[in-house]
N, C-alpha and C positions, 0 to 999 in steps of 0.2 A: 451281484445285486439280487433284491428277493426275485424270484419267479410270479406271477401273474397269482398261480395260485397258492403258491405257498403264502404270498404276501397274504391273500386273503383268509388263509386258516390263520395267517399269525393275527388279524383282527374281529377274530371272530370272538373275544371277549374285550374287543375295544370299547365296548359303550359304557361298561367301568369307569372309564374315565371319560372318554368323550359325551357320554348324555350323561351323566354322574349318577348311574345307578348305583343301590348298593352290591356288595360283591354276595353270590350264590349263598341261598341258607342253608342250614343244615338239612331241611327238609327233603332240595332239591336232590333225590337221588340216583336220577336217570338221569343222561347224558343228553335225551331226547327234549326232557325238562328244562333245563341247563341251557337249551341253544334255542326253545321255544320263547323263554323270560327275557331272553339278553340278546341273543344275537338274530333274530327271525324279522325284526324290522332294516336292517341294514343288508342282511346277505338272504332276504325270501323266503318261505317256508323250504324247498328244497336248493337250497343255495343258488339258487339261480342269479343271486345279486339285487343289487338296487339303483336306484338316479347317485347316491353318495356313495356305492361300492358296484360298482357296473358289473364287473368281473366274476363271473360261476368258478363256486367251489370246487372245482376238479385237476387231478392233479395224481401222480403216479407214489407217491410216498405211502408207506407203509403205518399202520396203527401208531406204531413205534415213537415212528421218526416225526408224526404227527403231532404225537402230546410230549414230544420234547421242543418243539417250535414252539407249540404253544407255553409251554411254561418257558421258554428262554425269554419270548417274546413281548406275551400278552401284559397291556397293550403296550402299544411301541413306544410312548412317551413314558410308561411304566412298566419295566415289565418283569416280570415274576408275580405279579396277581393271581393267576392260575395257575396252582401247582396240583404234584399230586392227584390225588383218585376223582380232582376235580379234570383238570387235564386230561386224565386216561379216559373217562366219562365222554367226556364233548368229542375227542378226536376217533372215541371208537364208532359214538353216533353219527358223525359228521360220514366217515369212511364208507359204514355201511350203508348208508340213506342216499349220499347223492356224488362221494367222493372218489371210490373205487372203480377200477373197469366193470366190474359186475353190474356195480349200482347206475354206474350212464350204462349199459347195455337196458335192462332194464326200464330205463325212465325214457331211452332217448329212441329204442327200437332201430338201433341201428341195422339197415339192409343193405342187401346188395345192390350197389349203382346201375342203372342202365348206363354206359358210355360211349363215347364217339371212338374213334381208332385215336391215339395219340399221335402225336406228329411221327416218331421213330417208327410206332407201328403201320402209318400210312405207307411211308418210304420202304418200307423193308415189304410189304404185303406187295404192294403195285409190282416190287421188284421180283417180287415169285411168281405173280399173276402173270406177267409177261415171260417170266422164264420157264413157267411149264410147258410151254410153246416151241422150245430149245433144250439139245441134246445136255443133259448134266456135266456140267464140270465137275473136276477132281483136286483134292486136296489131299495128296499121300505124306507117308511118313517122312521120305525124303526132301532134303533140302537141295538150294542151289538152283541154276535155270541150265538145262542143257544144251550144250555149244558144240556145234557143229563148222569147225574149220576145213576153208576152200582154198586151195591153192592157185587159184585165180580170181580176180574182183568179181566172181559173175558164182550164184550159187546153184550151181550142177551138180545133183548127186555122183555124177561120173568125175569129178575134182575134190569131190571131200576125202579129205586126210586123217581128220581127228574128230571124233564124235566120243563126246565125255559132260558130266556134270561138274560146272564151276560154281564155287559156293560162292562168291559176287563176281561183279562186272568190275575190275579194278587192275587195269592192266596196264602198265609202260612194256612195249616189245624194243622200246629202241630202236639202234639199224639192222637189228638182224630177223625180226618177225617172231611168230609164235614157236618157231623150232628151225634151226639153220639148216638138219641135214634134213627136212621135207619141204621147207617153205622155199621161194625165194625171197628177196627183201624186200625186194620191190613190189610184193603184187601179190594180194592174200587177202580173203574176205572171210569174217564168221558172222554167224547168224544165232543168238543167243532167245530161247522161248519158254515158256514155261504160265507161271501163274505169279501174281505178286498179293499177299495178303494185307488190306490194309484194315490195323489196328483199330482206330476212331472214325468215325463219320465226318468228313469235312473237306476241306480243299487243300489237293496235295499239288506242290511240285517239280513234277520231275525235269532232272538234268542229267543233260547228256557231252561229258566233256571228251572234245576228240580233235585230232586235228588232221582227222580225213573225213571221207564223206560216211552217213551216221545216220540212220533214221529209228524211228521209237514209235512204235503202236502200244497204249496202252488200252483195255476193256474195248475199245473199238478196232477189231481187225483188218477193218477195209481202210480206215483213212488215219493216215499219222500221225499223232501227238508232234512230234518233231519230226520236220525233215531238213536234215539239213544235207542232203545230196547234192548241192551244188553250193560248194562255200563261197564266202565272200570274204575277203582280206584276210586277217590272221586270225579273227573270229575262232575261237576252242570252243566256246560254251554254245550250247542253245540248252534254254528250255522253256515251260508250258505248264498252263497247271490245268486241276481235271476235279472235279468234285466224285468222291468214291462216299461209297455205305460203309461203316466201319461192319469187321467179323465177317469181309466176304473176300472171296480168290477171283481174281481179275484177269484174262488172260493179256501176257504181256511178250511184246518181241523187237529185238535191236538186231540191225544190222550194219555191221560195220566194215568198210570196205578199202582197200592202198591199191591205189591203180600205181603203174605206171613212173616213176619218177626218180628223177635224178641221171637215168639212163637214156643214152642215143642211140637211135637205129638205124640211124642214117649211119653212108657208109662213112665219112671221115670219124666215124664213133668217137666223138667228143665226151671228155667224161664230167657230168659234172657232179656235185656232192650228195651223197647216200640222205635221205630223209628219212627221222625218227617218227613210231608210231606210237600211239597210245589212246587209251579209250577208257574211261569211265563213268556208269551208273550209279546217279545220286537221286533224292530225293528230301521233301521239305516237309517235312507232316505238320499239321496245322499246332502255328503258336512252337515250332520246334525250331533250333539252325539245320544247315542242312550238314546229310551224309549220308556215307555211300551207304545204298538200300541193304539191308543185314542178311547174313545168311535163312534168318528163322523165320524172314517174311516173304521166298523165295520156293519154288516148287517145280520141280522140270516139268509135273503133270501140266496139261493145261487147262486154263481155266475156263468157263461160260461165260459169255458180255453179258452183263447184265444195265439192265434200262434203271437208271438213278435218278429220279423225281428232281428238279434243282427248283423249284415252285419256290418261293418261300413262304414259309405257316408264320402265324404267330404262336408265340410259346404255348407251353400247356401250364395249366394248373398245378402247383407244387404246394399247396398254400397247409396241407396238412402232410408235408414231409416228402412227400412222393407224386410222383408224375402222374395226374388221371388228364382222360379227356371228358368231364363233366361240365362243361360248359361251352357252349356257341356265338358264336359271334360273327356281324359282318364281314372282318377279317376273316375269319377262320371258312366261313361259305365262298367267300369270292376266291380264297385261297386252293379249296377242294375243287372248283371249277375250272379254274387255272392251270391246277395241277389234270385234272382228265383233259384237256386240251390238248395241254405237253404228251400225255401216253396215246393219245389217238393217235395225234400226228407223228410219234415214233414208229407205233404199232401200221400206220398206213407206209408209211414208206420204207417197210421193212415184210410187208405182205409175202412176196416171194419164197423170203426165207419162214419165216412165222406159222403163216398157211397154206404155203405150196400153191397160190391161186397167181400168177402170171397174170400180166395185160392179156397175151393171146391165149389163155388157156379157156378152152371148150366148155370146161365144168367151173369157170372160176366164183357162177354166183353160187351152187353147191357149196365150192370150199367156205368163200367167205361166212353162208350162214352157216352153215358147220362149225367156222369159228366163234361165232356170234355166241353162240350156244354153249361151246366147250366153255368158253371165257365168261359168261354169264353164270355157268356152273362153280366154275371154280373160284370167282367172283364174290359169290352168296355161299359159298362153303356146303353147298348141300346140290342134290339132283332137281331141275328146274319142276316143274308141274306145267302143266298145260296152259293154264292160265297166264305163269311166268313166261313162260316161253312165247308165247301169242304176243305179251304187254313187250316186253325187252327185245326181239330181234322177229319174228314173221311181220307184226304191225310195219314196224320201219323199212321194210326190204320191202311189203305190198305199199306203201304209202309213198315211193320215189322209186321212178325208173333207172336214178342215178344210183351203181351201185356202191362207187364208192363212198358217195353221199349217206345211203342207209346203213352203212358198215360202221362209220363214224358216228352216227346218230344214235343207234346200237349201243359202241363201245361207253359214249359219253354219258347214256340212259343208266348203263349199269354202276358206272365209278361214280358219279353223283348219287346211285339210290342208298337211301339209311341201310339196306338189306348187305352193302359193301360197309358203308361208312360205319356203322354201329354194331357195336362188341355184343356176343351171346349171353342176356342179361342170368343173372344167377345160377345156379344149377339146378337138375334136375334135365328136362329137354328129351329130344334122343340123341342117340347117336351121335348123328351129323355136330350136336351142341357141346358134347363133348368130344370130340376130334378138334374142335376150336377151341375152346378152351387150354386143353395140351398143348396145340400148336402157338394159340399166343401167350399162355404161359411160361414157354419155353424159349421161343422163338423173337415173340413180337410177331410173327407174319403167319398166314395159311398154313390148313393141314399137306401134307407131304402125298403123296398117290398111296404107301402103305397104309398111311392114318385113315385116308378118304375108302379104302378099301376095305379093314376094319369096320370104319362105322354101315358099310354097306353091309357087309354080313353081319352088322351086329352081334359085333364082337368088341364092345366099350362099355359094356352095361354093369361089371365086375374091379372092383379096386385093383386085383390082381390084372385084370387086364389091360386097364388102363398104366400100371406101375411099368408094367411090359412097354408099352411102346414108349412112356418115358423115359424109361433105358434104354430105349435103343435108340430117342433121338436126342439122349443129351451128350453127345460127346459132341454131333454136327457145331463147326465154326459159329451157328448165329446164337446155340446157347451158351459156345464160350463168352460171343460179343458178349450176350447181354448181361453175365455173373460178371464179367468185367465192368460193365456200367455200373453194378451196385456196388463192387469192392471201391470204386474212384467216389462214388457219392457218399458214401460208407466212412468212408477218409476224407472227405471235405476236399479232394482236389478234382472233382470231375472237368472243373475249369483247368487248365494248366496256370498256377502260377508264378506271380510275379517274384524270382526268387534273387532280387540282388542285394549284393552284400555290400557294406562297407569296406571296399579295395583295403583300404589304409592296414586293416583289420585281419583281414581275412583274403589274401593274397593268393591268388590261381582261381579263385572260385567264380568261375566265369558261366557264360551262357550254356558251352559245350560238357559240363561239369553236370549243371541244371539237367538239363537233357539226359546225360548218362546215369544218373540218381533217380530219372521216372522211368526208364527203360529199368533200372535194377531194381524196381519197384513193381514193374511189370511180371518182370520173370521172375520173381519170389512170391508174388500172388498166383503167378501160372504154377511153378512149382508145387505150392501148397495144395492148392483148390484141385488140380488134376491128377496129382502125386498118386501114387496105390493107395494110402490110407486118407487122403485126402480130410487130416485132423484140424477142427476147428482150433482148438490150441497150440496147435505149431503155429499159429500166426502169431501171436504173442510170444511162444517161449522159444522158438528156435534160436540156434546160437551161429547161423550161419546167412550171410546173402549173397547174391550175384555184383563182382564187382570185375571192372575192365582195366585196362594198364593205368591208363589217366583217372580213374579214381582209389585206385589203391594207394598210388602216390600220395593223391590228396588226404587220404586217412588213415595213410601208416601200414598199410597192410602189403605182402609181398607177391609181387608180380614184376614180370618184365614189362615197360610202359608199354608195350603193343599188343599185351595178351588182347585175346577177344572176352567178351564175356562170359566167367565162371565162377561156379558156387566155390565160396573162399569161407572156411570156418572163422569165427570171432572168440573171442574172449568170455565165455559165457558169465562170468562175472560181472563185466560190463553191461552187454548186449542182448537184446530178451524181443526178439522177430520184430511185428510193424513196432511197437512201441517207441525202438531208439533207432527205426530205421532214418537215416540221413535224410533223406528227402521229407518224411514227414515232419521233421526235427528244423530243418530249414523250412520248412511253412507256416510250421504256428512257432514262429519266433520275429524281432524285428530285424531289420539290418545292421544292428550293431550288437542288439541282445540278446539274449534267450527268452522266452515269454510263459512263464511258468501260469498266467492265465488263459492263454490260448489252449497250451497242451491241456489244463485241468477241464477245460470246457470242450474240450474233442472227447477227452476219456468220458468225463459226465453226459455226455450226448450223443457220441456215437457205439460208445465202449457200453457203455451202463443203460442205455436210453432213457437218462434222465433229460424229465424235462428242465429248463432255464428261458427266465425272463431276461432280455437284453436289458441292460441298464437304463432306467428312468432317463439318462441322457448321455450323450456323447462325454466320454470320463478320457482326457487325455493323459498315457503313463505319465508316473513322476521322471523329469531329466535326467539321464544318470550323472549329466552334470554338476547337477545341483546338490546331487549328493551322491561326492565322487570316496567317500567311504564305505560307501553301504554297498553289499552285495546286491544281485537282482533279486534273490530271495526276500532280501531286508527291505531294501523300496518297496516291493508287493506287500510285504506286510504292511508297512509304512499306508500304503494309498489305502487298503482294502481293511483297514481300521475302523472308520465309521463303524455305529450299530447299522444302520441300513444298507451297508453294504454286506454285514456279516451272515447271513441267512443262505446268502449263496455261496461267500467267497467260504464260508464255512466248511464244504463241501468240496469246493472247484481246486481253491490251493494246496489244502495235502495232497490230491493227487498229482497235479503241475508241478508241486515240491520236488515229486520223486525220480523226476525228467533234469534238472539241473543238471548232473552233470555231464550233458550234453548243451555247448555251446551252441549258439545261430547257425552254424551250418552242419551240425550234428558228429561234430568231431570230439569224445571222449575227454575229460579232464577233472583236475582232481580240486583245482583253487578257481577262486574267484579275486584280485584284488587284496589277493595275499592270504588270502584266507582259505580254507579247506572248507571244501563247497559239504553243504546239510542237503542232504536226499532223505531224509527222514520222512512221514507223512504217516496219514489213517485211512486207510478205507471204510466208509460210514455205510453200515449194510442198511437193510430193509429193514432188519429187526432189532435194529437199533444199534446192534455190537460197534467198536470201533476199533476195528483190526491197525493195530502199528504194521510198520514194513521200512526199510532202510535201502533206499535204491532201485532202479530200475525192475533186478532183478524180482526182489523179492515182490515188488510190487504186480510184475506179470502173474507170480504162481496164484495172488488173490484173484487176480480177473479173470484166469484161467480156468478156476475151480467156481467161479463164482455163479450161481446161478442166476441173478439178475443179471450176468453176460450174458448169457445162452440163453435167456429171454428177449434180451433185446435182440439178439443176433437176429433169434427167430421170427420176432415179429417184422424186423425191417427185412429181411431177406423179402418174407413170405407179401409185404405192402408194396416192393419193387417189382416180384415176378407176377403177382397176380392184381395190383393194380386197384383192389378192394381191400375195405378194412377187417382187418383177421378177427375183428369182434362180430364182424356180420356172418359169421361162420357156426357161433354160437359159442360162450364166453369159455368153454373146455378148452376151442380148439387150441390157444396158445401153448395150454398145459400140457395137451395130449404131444402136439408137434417137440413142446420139448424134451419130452421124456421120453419119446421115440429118440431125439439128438444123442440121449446120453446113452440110452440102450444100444443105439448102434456106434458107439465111439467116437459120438461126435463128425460124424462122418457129412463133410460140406455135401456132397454129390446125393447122398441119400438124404440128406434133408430138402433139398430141391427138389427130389420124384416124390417126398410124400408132399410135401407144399404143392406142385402139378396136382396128384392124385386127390389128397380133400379138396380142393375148390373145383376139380372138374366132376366129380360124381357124389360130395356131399351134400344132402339137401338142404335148405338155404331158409330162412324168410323170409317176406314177400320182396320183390325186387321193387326199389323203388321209382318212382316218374321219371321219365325223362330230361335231360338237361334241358333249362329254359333258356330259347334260344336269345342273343340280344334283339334291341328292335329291329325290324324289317328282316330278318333271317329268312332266306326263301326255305330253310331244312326245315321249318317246325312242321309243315302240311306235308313234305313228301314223308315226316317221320311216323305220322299218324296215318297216311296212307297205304305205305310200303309193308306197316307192322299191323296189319288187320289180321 
């Protein structure tokens, strides 16, 4: 269906017919003329719209593709009224005056946002805020949790047997234990630790199947997730669940223990029957079934606890494509206050470890304000000043003889002030403003002690030296999380979906299927993005993915059903990277179809970043019942007939065409219904050309080469890591970022440190006001107080 504003270029010589002017004279030979006579009472002198045309003229379409709308279109009850050099006229005026990114730059003075911390930046920043406070955890190369077996229930270094790295927790010993000529059978303990990585943010949980006694610490060392050390009846399972931060290493440890049994020691030694052992570690990730935790989310290192916010927020603002926190609200302050509650009262009852201040210790009010201080620093991202320091932690420590009282009053002063809550508006700053930037560019959370030590010596004042510490902290887990949150939003699955099929149909394709199609969707985007050459076009044209025993079965491909997961080459004829990846292939499809308009509108919207207006209203497929001759190709043509459907579908279904021959669950094929499926299609450039292509294939090497891809890439990359619009940069920066992309080979990794590097050190236009809080927000007076 039309887009919001294509619709409205296509009426922009509507009054033709609708107020029955005559059509343009000779005279008229400006384009500016042309749109002043006719179209300036319905769409405003700068398009801004009307009471009968609401909707501004703006929109990402090209001169081109402009005054070909308009002559398909103009007006809609008639159209080809405007052709010709009258067309190229109006849509070249239209473009440059109020249509183009240039022209809203210009007219609309786009700047940079002042903003609040976004929910994910909240949670990820509190959890470094707290963990500066704590020895670093480690994330090595190696995989697996390392196991330490005892040759007795009880764990004595002076009884350990076998100390080795096992890549999972997944063991039947049977009657005879982990090794007959070391163990006995009867009586054997190991103790399995390490770090567990968990993938996405949410609530996992884990299971512990055993049928001895078994306990499980996960991120908390002192107290255990599961204990099940004293069973009860025939009970195997225990488990529990645990809310984790996605992109962080958790330290993790199982013990599992065989006392005793089967065996008399008394003297008439009575014998009774040997009993089997076995033990396995599972888990649930959110919206997933379960199974055993994988080798690649597994680290013998171990890891640091980290403190996990479980507050809940209300959502953030997405409303122009991407996550800000530009807006305030009752929820969102009571929410913020909620959440410093939860870290005080963490942070107090973990004082000991934290700041070394003991009940009976001598110096314990020293330490605490000592902490007060450090955490107020690290807090506000910069070195406190006298005055800060006096307002946030000496005030409250003289003002209560209770110390724990001032410590708390302290902590909750700081996590409520705007100086925590609110992002470093634009660039420019010193130092200290760019170390933040970096750090939540990259990160979502605080600068690191290298960064914070850098902007000390003032050594962030230089593009090179900013590009430096980018490199050096984009390999860290929280910048892998967060390029993973844009590759899932990127793709329209950051939700996990709903992906069931028609049984009748499509036979084996079950939950644990679903599951092993987003995990080989995982590891082909890790593969790519982290690879050595780290090419934005292998994600399109590769001819290879990650596939495990049970889905290679499922689509034909050869492995033993128990392989683990491995890069399996394809058919490159067929197969062309995300395009005809299987899981994205079962998402924009139905449960019985294939949906050549979903795929055409992922490609024009996430592939292209064109914009698309959802359809005037709810349009349900035609049946394929109803018309149990027609291919799915032929229906779509069939429904997306209408003229007022055709502006979009124009556009959306040559590319959706060229995904056919991939059925609903993205399994390869040649017919439809007897027929020999059409993959035929055009790709409709900027400049009007309309590139043929025949198939998956060929239809990747257009997107690949295309530079309206590697525009769009660029832009949404740079709107998800930096959380501003790339026009507030000043209207080159797009062009400049892409032709650095292609200069350096398209290279993901190096388009991420120059996106860090222009928004932390280029200078900016004015930053704009602050979000306006809803009514009664207690944040709008400390934001105006805090930022004098």
């Amino acid at each position: 269906m039309p887009s919001p504003s294509f619709r409205m270029v296509a009426c922009v010589l509507a009054l033709v017919a609708t107020a029955g002017l005559a059509p343009a004279k000779a005279e008229e030979s400006s384009g500016e003329e042309i749109y002043r006579k006719r179209c300036l009472n319905c769409h405003g002198a700068n398009g801004e719209g009307s009471d009968e045309y609401p909707r501004a003229l703006l929109g990402d379409r090209s001169v081109a593709q402009l005054s070909g709308l308009i002559a398909k279109t103009m007006p809609e009850d008639d159209p080809g009224t405007c052709v010709g050099p009258e067309a190229d006229k109006v849509a070249a005026y239209i473009f440059d005056a109020f249509y183009s990114q240039a022209a809203q730059a210009r007219s609309q003075n786009v700047r940079v946002e002042l903003s609040r911390l976004t929910v994910r930046q909240y949670r990820n920043a509190v959890a470094d805020l707290v963990g500066t406070f704590r020895a670093p955890g480690s994330w090595d190369d190696k995989r697996g949790l390392r196991g330490q077996y005892f040759k007795s229930r009880r764990f004595r270094d002076g009884e350990r047997v076998i100390d080795r790295v096992d890549p999972t927790v997944h063991f039947d010993f049977g009657l005879v234990g982990p090794d007959p000529a070391k163990f006995e059978p009867d009586q054997f303990s190991i103790r399995w630790e390490g770090s567990v990585l968990a993938p996405e943010t949410g609530e996992y949980e884990f299971i512990v199947r055993a049928d001895h006694a078994a306990r499980l610490w996960v991120n908390d060392v002192r107290k255990p997730l599961v204990d099940a050390t004293v069973r009860s009846g025939d009970d195997t399972e225990y488990k529990a669940s645990i809310t984790l931060l996605g992109g962080r290493a958790y330290p993790i440890k199982l013990e599992f223990s065989k006392a005793k049994q089967g065996v008399d020691d008394s003297k008439e030694k009575k014998n009774f029957p040997p009993v089997k052992a076995s033990v396995s570690l599972e888990w649930k990730l959110p919206h997933r079934p379960v199974e055993i935790i994988p080798e690649r989310n597994l680290s013998p290192a171990k890891g640091s606890e980290t403190f996990v916010v479980e507050t809940a927020f209300p959502p953030d603002d997405r409303s122009v494509g991407y996550e800000r926190g530009t807006t305030i609200s009752k929820a969102w302050d009571l929410a913020t206050t909620d959440a410093a509650i939860e870290a005080a009262a963490y942070i107090s009852a973990r004082l000991p470890e934290l700041a070394g201040a003991r009940e009976d210790s001598k110096d314990r009010a020293e330490k605490l304000r000592d902490f007060c201080n450090r955490f107020a620093e690290r807090a506000f991202r910069r070195p406190l000043t006298p005055e800060l320091k006096q307002a946030f932690v000496d005030r409250q420590f003289e003002a209560s003889k209770d110390l724990d009282l001032a410590f708390k009053r302290s902590i909750l002063l700081v996590l409520k002030s705007p100086r925590f809550l609110y992002r470093e508006p634009g660039t420019g700053g010193d130092d200290y403003d760019v170390a933040s930037r970096i750090s939540f560019g990259l990160w979502d959370s605080l600068p690191d002690k290298p960064l914070l030590e850098a902007a000390a010596a003032g050594k962030l004042k230089t593009r090179e030296e900013v590009v430096a510490q980018a490199e050096r902290m984009l390999p860290d887990l929280r910048s892998r999380s967060k390029v993973r949150d844009f590759f899932l939003q990127w793709l329209r699955v950051e939700q996990v979906p709903d992906l069931a099929k028609d049984a009748a149909l499509y036979a084996g394709f079950d939950a644990t299927i679903a599951s092993d199609l987003r995990t080989s969707l995982d590891l082909f985007l890790d593969d790519v993005v982290w690879g050595d050459e780290s090419d934005f076009r292998r994600l399109l044209l590769a001819d290879a993915t990650y596939l495990n025993g049970r889905l290679a079965k499922f689509y034909g491909a050869e492995l033993p059903q128990d392989a683990p997961f491995q890069k399996v080459g394809l058919n490159p004829k067929e197969r062309a990277g995300l395009l005809t990846h299987p899981y994205l292939m079962a998402n924009f499809a139905y449960t019985a179809t294939s949906s050549p308009i979903h795929r055409g509108v992922f490609l024009s919207r996430s592939v292209l970043g064109r914009v698309l207006r959802p359809p005037p209203e709810a349009v349900a497929p035609l049946a394929p019942d109803l018309h149990k001759d027609l291919t799915t190709r032929e229906r779509v043509a069939l429904q997306t007939s209408p003229a007022a459907c055709k502006t979009c579908h124009n556009m959306i279904n040559p590319l959706g065409f060229g995904l056919e021959q991939f059925d609903a669950v993205g399994r390869y094929r040649t017919e439809e219904k007897g027929k020999p499926i059409d993959a035929t299609g055009t790709l409709e450039t900027r400049s009007g050309e309309s590139l043929p292509y025949s198939g998956a294939r060929e239809l990747a090497n257009l997107l690949a080469e295309s530079e309206e891809t590697h525009s769009a890439f660029v832009q949404q990359l740079f709107h998800h890591m930096i959380k501003q619009p790339i026009r507030a940069y000043g209207i080159q920066e797009s062009l400049k970022l892409r032709r650095g992309f292609a200069e350096n080979k398209f290279s993901i990794r190096k388009l991420l440190v120059a996106i860090v590097a222009d928004s932390a050190i280029r200078p900016a236009p004015p930053v704009a006001s602050a979000p306006n809080p809803g009514n009664g927000s207690s944040s709008s007076g400390a934001v105006k107080a805090s930022l004098r």
